[in-house]
TORLUMZA-513251 format. One record per atom (N, C-alpha, C): y, x, z. Coordinates in steps of 0.001 Angstrom, whole numbers, plus 500000, padded with zeros to 6 digits. Example, Ala and Ser with C-alpha at 12.3 -4.5 7.8 and 13.67 -1.06 7.14 Angstrom:
<vexdrens>
494310513190507800;495500512300507800;496700513200507800;497750512850507080;498940513670507140;500030512900507870;
</vexdrens>
This chain:
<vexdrens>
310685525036439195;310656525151440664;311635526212441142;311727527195440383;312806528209440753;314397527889440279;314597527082439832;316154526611439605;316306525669440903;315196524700440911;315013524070442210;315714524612444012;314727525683443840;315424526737445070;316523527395444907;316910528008443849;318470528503443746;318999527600444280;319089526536443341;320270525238444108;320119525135445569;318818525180446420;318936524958447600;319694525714448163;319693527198448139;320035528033448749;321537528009448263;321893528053447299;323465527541446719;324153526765447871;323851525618447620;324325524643448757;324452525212450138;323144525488450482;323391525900452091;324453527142452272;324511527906451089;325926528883451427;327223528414451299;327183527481450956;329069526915450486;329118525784451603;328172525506452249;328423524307453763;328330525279454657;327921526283454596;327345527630456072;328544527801457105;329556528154456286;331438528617457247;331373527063457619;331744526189456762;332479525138456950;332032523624458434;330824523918457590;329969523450459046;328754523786459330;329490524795460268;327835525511461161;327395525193462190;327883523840462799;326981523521463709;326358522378463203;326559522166461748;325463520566461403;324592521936460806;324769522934460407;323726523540459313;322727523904459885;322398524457461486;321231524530461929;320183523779462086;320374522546461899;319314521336462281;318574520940460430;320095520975459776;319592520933458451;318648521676457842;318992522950457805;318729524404457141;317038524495457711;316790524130458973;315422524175459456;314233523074458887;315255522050458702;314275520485457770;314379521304456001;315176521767455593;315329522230454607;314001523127453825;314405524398455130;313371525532454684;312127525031454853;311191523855456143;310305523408456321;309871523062454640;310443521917454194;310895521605452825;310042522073451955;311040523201452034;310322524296450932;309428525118450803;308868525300451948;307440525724452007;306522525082451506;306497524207452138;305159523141452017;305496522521450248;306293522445449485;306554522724448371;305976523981447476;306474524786448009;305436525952447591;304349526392447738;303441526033448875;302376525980448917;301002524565447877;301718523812447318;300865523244446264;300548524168445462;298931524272444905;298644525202443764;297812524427442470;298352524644441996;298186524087440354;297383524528439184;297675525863439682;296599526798438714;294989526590438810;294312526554437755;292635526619437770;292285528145437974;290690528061438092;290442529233438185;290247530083436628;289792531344436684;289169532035435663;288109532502435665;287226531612434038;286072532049434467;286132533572433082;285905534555433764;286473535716432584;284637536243431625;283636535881432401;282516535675431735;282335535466429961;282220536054429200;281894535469427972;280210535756427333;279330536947427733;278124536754427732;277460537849428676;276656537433429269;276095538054430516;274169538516429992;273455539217430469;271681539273430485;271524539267431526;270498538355431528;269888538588433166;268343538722432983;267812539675433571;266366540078433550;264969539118433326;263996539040432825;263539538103432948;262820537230434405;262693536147434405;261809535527435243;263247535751436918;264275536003436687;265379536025437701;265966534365437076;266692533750438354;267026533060438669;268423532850438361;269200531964437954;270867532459437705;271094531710438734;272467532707439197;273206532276440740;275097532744439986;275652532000440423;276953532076440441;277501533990440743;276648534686441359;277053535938441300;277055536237439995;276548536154439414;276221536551437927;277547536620436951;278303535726437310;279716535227436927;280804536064437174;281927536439435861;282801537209436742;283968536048436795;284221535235437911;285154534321438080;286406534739439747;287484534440438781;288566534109439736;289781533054439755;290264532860440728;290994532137440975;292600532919441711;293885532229441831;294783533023442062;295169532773443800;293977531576444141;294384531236445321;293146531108446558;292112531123445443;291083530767446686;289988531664446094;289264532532447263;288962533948447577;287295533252446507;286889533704445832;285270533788445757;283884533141445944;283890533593447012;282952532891447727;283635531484448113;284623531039448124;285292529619448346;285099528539447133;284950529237446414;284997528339444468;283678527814444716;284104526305443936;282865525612443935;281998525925442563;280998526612442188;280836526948441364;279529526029440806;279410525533438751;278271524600439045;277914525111437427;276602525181437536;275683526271436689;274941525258435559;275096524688434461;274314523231433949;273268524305433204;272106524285434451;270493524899433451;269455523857432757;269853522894432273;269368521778431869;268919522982429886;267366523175429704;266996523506428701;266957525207428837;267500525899429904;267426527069430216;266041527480431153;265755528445430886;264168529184430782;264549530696431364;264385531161432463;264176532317432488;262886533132432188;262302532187432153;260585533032432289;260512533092430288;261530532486428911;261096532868428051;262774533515427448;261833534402426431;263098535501426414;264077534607425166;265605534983425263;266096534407424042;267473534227424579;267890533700424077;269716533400424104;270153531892424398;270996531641425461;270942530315426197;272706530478426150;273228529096425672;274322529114425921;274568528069427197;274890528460428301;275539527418429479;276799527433430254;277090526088430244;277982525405430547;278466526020432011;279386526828432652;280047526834433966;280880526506434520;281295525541434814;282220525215435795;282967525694437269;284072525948437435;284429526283438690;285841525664439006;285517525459440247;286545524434440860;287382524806442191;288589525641442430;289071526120443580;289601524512444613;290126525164445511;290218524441446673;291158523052446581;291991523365445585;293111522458445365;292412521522444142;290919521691444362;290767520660443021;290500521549441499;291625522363441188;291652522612440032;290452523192439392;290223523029438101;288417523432437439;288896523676436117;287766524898435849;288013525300434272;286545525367434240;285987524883432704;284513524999432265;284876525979431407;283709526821431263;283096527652430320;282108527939429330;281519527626428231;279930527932428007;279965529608428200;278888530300428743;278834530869428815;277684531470428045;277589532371427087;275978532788426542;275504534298427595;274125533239427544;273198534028428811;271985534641427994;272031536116428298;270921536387427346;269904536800428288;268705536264427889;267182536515429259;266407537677428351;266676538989429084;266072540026428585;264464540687429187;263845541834428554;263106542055429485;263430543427429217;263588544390430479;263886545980430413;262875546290431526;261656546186431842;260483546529432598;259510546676432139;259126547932432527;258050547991431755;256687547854432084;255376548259431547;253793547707432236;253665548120433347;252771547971434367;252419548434435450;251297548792435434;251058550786435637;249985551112435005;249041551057435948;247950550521436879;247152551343438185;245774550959437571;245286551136439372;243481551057439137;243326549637439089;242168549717439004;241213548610438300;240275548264439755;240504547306440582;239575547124441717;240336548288442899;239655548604443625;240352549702444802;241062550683444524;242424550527444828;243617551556444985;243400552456445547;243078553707445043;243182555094445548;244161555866445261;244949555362444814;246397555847444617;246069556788443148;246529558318442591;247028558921441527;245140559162441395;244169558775442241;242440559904442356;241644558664441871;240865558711440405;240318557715440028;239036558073440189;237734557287440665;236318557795441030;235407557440439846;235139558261439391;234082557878438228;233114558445438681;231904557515438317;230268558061438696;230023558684437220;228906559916437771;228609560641436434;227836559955435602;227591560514434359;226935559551433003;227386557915433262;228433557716433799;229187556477433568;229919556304432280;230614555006432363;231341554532430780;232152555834430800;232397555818429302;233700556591429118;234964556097428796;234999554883428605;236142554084428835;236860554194429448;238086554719428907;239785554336429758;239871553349430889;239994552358429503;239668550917429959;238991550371431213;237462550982431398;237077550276432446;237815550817433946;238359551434434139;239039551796435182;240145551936435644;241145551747434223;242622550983433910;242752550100434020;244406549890433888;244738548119433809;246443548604433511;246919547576432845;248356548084432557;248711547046432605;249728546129433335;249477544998433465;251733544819432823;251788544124432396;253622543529432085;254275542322432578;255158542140433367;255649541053433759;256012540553432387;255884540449430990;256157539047430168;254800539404429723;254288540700428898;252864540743428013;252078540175428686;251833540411430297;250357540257430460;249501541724430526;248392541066430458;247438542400430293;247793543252429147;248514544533428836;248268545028427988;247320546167428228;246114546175428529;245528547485429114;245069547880427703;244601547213427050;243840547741425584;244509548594424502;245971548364424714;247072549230424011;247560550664424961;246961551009425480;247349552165426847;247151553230426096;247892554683425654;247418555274424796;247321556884426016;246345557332425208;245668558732426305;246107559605425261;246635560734426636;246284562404425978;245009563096425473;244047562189426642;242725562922426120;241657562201426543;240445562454426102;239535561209426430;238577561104428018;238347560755428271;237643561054429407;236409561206429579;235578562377430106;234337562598429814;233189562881430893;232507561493430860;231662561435432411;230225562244432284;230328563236431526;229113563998431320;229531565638432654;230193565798432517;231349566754433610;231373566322434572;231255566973435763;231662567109437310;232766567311437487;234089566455438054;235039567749438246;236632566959438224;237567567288438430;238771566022438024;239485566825436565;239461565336435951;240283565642435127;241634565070434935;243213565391434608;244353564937434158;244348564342433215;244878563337433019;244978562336431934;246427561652431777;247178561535430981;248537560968430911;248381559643429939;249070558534430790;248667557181429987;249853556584429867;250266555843428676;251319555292427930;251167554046428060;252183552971428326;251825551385427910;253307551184427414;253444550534426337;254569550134425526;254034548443425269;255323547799426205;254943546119425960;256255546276424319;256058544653424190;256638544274422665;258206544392423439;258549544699423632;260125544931423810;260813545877423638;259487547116423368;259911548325423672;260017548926424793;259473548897426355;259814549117427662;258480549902427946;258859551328428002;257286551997428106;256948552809429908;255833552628430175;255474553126431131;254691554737431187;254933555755431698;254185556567431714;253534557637432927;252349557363432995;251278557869434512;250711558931434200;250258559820435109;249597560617435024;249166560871436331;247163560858435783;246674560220436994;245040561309437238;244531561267438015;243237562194437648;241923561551438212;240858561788437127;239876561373437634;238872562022437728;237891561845438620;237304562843439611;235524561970439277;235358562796438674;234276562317438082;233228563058439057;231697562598439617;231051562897440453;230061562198440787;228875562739441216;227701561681441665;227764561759443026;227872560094442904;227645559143444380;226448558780444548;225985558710443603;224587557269443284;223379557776444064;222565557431444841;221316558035445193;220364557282443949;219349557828444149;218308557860443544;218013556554443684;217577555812442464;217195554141442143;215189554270442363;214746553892443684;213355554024443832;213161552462443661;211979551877442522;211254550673442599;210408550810441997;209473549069442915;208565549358442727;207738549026441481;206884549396441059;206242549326439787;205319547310439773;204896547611440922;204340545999441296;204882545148442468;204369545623443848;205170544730444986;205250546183445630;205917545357447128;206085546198447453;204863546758448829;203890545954448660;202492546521448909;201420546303448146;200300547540448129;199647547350447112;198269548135447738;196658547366447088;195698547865447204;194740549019446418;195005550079446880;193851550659446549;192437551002446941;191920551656446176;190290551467446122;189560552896446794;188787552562448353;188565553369449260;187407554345448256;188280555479448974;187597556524448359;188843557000447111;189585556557446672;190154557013445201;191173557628446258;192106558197444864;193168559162445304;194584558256445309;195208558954446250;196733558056446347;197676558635445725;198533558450445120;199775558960444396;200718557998444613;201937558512445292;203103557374445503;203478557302443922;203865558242443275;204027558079441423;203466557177440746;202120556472441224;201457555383440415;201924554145441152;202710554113442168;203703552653442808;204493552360442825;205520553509442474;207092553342442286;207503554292441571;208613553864440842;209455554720439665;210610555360440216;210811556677440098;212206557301440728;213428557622439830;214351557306439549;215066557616438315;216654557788439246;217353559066438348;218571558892439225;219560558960437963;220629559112438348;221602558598437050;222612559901436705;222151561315437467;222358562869436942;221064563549437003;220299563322437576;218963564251437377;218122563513437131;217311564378435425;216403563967434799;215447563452435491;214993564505436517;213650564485437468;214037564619438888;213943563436439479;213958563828440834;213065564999441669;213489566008442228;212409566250442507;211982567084444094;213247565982444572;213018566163445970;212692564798446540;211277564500446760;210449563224447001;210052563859448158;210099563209449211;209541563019450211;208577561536451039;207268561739451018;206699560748451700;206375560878453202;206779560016453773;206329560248455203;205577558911455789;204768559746456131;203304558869456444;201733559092455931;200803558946456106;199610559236455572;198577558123455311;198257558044453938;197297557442453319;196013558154453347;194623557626454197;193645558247453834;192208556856453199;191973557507452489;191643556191451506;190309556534451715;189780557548452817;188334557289453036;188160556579454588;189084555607454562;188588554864455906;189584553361455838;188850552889455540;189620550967455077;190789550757456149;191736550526455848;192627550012456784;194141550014455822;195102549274456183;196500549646456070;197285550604456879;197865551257455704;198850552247456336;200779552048455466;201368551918456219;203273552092455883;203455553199455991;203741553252454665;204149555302454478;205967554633453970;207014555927454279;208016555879453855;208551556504452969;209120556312451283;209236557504450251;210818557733450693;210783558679450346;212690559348450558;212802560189449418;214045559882448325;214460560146447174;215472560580447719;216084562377446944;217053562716447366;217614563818446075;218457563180445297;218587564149444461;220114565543444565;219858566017443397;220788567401443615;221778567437444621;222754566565444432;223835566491444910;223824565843446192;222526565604446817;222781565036448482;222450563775448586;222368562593447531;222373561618447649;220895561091447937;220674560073448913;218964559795449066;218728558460449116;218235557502449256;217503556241449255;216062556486449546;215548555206450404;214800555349451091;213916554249450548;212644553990450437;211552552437450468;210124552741451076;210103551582451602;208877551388451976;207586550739451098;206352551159451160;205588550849451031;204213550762451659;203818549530451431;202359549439452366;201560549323451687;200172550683452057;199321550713450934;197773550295451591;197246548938451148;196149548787451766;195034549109451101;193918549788452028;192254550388451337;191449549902451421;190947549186450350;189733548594450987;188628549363449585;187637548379449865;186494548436448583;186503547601447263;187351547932446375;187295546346445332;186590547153444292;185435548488443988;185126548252442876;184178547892443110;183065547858442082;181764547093442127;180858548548441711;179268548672441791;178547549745442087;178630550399440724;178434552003440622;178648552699439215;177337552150438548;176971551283437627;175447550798437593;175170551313435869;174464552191436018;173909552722434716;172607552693433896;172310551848432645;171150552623432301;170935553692431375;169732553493431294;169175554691429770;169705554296428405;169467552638428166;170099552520427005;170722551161427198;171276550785425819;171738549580425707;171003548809425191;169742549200424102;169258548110423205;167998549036423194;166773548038422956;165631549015422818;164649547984421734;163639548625420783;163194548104419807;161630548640420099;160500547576420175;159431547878420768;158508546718419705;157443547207419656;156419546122418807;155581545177419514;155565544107418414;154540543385419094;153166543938419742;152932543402421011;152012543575422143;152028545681422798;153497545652422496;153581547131423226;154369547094424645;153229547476425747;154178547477426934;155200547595427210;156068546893428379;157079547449428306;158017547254429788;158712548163430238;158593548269432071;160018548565431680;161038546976432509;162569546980432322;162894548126433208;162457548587434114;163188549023435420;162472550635434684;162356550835433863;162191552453433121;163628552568432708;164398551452432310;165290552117431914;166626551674432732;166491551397434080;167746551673435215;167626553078435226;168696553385434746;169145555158435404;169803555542437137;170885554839437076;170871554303439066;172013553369438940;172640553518440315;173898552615440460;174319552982441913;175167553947441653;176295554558442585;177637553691443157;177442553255444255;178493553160444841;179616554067445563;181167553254445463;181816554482446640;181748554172447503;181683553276448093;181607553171449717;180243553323450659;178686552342449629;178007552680449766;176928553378449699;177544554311448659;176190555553447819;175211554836447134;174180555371447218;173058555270445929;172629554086446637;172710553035445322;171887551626446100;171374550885445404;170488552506443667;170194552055442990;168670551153443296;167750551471444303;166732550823444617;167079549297444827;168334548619444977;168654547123445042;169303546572444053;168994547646443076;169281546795441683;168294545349441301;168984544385440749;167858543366440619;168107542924438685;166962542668438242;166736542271436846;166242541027436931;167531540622435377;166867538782435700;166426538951434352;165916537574433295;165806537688432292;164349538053431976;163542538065431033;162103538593430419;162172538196428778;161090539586428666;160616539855427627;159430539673427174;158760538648426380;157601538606425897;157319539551424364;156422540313425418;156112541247424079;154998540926423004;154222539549423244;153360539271422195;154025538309421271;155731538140421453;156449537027420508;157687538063420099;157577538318418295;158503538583418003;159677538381418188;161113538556418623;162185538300419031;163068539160419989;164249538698420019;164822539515420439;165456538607422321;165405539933422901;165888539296424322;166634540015424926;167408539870426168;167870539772426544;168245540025428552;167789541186428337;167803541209430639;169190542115431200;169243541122432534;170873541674433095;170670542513434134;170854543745434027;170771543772435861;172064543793436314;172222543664437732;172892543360438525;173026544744439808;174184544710440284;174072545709441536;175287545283442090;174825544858443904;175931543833444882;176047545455445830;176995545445446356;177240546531447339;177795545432448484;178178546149449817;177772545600450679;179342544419451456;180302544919450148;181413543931450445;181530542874449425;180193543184448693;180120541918447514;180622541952446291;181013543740445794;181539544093444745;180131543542443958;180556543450442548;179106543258441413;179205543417440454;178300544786439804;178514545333438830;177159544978437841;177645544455436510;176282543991435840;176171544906434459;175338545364433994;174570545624432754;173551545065431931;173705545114430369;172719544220429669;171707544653428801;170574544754429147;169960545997427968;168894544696426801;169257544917425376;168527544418424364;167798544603424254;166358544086424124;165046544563423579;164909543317422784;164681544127421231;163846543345420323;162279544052420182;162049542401420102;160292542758419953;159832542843417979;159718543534417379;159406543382415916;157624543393415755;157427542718414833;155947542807413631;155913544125413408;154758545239413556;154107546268413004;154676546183411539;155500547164411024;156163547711409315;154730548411409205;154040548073407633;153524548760407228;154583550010406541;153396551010406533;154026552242406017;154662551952404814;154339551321403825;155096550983402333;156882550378402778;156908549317403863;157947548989404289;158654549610404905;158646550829405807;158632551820406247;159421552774405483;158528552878404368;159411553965403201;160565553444402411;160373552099402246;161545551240402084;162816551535402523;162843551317404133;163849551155404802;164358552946405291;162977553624405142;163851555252405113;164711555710403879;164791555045402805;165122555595401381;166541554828402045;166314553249401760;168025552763402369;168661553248403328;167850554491404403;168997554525405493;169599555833404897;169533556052404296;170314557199402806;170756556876402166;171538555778402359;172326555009400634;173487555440401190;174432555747400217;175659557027400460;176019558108400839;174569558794400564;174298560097400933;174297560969399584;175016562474399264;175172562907398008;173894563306397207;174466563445396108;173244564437394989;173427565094395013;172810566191394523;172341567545395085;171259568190394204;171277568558393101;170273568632392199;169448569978392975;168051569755393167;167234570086393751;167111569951395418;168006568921395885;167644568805397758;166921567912397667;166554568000399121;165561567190399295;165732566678401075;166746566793401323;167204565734402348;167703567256404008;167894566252405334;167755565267405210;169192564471404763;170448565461404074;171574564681404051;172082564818402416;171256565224401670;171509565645400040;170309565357399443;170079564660398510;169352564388397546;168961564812395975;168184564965395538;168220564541394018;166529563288394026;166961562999392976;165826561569392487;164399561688393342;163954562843393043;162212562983393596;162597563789395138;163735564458395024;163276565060396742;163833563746397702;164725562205397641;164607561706398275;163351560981398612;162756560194397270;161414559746397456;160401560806397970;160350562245398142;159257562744398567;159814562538400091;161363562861400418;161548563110401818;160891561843402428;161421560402401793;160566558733402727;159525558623402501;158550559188401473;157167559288401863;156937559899403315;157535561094403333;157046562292404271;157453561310405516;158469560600405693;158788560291407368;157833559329407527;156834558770407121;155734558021407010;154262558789406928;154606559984407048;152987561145407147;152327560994405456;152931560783404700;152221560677403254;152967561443402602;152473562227402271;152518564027401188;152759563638399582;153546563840399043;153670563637397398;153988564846397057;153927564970395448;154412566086394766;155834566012394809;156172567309393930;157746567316394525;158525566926393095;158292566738392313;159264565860390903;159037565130390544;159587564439389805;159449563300389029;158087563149387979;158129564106387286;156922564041386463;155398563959387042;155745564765387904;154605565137388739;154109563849390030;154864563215390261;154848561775391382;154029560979390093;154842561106388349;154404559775388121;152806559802387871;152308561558387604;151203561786387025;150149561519388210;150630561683389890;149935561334391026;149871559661391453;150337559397390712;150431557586391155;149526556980390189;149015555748390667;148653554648389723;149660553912388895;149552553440387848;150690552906387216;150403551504386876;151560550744387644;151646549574387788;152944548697386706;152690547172386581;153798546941385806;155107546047386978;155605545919386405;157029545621386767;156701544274387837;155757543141387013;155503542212387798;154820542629389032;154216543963389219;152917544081390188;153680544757391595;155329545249391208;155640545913391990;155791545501393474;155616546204394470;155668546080395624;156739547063396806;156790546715398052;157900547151398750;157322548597398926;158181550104398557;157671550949399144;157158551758397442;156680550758396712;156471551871395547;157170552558394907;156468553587393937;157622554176393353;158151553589391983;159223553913391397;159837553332389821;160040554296389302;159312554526387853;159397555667386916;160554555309385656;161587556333385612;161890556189383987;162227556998383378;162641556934381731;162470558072380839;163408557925380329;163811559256379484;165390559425378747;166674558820379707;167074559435380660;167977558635381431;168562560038380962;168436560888380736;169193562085380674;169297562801379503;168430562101378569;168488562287376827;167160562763376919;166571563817377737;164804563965377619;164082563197377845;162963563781376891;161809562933376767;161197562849377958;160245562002378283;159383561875379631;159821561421380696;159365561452381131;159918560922382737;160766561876383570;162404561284383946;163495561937384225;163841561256385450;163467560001385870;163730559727386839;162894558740387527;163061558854389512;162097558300390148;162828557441391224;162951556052391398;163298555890392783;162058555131393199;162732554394394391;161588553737395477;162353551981395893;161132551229395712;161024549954394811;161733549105396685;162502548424396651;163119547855397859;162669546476397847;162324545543397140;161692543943396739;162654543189396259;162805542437395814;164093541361395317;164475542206393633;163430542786393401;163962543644391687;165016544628392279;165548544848393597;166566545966393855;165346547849394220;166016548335393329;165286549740393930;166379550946394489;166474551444395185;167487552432396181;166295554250394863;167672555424394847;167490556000394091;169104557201394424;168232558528393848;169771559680394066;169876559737392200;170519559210391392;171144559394390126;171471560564389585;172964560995390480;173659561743389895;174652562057391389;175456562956390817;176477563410391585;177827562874391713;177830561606390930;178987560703390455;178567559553391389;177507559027391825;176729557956392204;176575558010393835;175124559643393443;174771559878394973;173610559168395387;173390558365396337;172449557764396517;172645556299396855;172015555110395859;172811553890396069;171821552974395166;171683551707395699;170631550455395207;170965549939393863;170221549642392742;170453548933391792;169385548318391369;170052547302389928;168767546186389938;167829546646388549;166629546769388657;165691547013387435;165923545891386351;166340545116386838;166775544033385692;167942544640384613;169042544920385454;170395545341384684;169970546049382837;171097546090382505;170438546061380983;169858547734381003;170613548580382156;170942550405381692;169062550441381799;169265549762383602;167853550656384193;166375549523382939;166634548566382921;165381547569382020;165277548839380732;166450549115380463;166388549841378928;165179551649378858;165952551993380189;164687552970380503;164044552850381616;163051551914381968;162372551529382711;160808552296381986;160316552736382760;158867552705382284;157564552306382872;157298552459384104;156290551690384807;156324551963386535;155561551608387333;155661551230388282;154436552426388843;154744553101389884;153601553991390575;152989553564392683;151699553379392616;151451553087393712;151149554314393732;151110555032395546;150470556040395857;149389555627396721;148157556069397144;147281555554397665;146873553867397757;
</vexdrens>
């Protein structure tokens, strides 16, 4: 193109003298000519790009590009981006295709390698309400970082569980403490806060109720808001600024709404209501003399001897309207059975049951029987004679005696006061003699004859006092005879 124009300009100087009045008309079509000749552009652009990063989860835009052209400004280039398999949101190395195309047409492609990085790091804050650098912890709360952190990463995610502390945090303390917290996502991109938390009781006092939240008590008893609701606060052991307002008087039936007010150390209070209604629900204090009574055939016997009373609270003594159901025939052995009853005047009803057995007249022999057995596991005692230590003859003299019948006081001496009976003849209540139980001669030992071949007896100090059978081979072997007294 430039030999091109020499020649032009050549020419027009060697015709210029010779003919200058054709050269003005020429010289103007000429130079037109050659402009518009020189203004064709041929050249492509440059794309000077060879690998670029772009942040993650960003968008690629033609800025990104360092491209030029020699004729058309920038922002004029048609620029075309092929993201076909490209991902900003995952990290890694993307090679793409760019194209750019200036005004005259001309285009140069490029691959370009695009690397999608991440250089950001976690985002450390609160957990629920932003209070900016002042974190609120309630006292004897978690001590967890965690529950009041959050470290959050535009690629990790949650990393709050990897957050590493200067120091631990401790909700037993009133007071703020500094804490410096670390989050390092997998890229290496670390965050670091330092933040304080202000540990403190908010909480009022947790008042509930033990049952509902109204409840009956019993006119006349005592009121205690403590037996209706539980007070517990979550820094002080014991509440022990309780306030009730209102008055319960439990000697006059009616409902009353009293209000409790819990307010512990630090200011905090909660309030509940309760409605406490009075009426009468127990039934009359109804007492007797005994529970069980043991009386003989054809021996009088008067139930209402043994009502002691029956106290009411509302209505006092109202033992005269006690009523007895039930009877006792005292000419029929057996045992029975009477209830009394006591109604007060809102229909409380309080009942009691007293036993009476009717028994057959015990002769005295049976009598001594059953006094020797009510001593079986009672000790020996060489020379007692009751009523809680034994030896052989002072128990049998003691169950004679609770029967008004006098014996001698040993063994030898019982057997020499008795009649002597044999084994077949024995009866309930007699005595049993035997000899050599102790290597001496004569009579060494005495018990008292129970029926069924069993006789009750104090042995020894190994034994004590305890039933065995005259049959067995020991006692048959020194058995010697059988003693009635009278």
């Amino acid at each position: 193109m430039k030999n091109l124009k020499d020649k032009l300009i050549n020419n027009l100087q060697m015709h210029v003298l010779t003919r200058k009045a054709m050269f003005i008309p020429l010289l103007s079509i000429s130079v037109l000519g050659l402009v518009g000749y020189a203004a064709i552009d041929r050249e492509a652009p440059v794309i000077h790009s060879n690998q670029i990063e772009i942040l993650y989860g960003m968008d690629l835009n033609k800025e990104m590009f360092d491209i030029s052209d020699n004729k058309t400004d920038f922002d004029a280039l048609s620029i075309e981006i092929e993201e076909q398999g490209f991902d900003s949101y995952q990290l890694g190395t993307y090679h793409i295709p760019v194209t750019a195309i200036d005004q005259f047409s001309n285009s140069a492609t490029k691959v370009v390698t695009v690397d999608v990085v991440d250089k950001t790091g976690p985002v450390i804050s609160q957990k629920g309400k932003n209070n900016g650098y002042v974190v609120n912890v309630e006292i004897h709360s978690k001590t967890d970082i965690y529950d009041y952190i959050q470290a959050i990463d535009n690629v990790d995610g949650d990393v709050t569980p990897f957050i590493e502390v200067d120091r631990q945090l401790d909700t037993t303390v009133m007071g703020i403490q500094t804490i410096t917290m670390k989050a390092t996502d997998t890229s290496g991109n670390t965050s670091i806060k330092i933040m304080e938390f202000l540990v403190s009781d908010t909480e009022a006092p947790k008042i509930q109720y033990k049952n509902k939240d109204q409840v009956t008590i019993d006119y006349g008893s005592s009121f205690k808001y403590s037996d209706h609701v539980s007070i517990t606060d979550n820094y002080d052991q014991v509440v022990s600024s309780v306030k009730v307002n209102g008055d319960v008087n439990t000697k006059s039936i009616g409902s009353y709404d009293i209000d409790i007010v819990a307010t512990d150390s630090s200011g905090n209070a909660s309030e509940k209501e309760l409605k406490v209604n009075v009426k009468d629900i127990s039934g009359p204090q109804l007492t007797l003399t005994k529970k069980s009574v043991t009386i003989k055939v054809g021996q009088s016997f008067n139930p209402k001897s043994y009502l002691k009373s029956s106290i009411d609270n509302y209505d006092g003594d109202i033992t005269n309207q006690v009523t007895i159901s039930g009877s006792v025939n005292t000419k029929k052995a057996g045992t029975y059975t009477l209830t009394y009853t006591s109604k007060d005047t809102t229909g409380n009803t309080s009942t009691q049951k007293l036993t009476v057995r009717v028994e057959k007249p015990v002769s005295s022999k049976e009598g001594i029987a059953k006094s020797a057995l009510s001593k079986v596991g009672a000790r020996y005692v060489w020379g007692a004679a009751g009523p809680n230590a034994f030896d052989c003859s002072g128990l049998t003299q003691w169950a004679y005696k609770q029967h008004g019948i006098s014996i001698p006081r040993t063994a030898s001496q019982q057997y020499r006061a008795s009649k002597k009976i044999k084994k077949s003849e024995l009866k309930t209540g007699d005595l049993v003699f035997f000899s050599g139980t102790d290597g001496r001669p004569g009579i060494t030992h005495v018990g008292i004859y129970v029926g069924n071949g069993q006789f009750v007896s104090a042995k020894d100090e190994k034994t004590g006092v305890k039933t065995a059978s005259l049959n067995s081979s020991y006692w048959s072997k020194h058995f010697t005879s059988g003693g009635r007294i009278g």
